[in-house]
N, C-alpha and C positions, 0 to 999 in steps of 0.2 A: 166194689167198683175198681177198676185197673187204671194203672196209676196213667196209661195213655187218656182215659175217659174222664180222667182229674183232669188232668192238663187242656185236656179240649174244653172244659166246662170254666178252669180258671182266664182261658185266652178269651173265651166267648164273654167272658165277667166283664174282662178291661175295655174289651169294645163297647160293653152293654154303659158302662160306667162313663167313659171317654162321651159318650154320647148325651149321656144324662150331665155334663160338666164339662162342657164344651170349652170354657172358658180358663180349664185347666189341660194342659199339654197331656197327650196322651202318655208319652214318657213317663210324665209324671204319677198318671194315675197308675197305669202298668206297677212302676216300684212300689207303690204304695199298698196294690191289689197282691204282688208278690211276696212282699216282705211277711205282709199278715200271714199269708199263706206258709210260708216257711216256719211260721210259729207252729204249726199244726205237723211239722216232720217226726215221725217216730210215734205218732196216733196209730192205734191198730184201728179202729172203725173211723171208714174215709166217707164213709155215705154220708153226711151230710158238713163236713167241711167245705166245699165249694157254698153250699147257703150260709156259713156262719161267715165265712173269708166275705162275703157280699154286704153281708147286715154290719159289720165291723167297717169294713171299707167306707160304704158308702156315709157311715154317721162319721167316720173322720173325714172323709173329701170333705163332706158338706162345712163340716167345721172349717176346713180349711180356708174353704169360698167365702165363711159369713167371715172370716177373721179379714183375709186379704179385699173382701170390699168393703168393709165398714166406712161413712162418710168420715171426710174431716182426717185425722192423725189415725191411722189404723191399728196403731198400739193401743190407744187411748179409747178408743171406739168401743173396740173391742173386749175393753174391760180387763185388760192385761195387768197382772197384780203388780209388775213389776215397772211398770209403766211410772206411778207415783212416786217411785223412788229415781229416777231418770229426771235432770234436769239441764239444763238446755246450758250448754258447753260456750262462751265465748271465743274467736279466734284467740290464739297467744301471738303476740307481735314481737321478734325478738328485735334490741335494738343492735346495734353495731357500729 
């Protein structure tokens, strides 16, 4: 595959992607479909990195989406480990 026939399959990906996750910014998925993709530089066999750069992608957007709409506190929701250690900050009033 030539690396131009890469790049048309990786731009065709973000569209394909942006479209299926509508509710995340193209921008967004773009980086996300890139970055993966840049993991994959210095691979001699390119024939099927544009499908693995898609199956990687897509199971993280999604995560991304269940994370960012979980009801109620979306840390919390979402089962974030780090969540239960997070407690709820009072203003500090200084006096003068």
């Amino acid at each position: 595959m030539s690396a131009s026939e890469e790049e048309r399959q990786i731009s065709e990906l973000v569209g394909r992607l942006a479209d299926k996750f509508p509710h995340l910014a193209e921008r967004v998925v773009g980086e996300e479909v890139r970055g993966i993709h840049r993991e994959f530089n210095g691979h001699r066999v390119r024939e099927f990195i544009p499908l693995l750069v898609e199956r990687i992608a897509e199971r993280q957007l999604s995560r991304r989406v269940s994370y960012s709409s979980a009801i109620g506190n979306p840390l919390a929701a979402a089962g974030d480990p780090l969540w239960d250690r997070v407690q709820p900050v009072s203003p500090v009033r200084i006096r003068g």
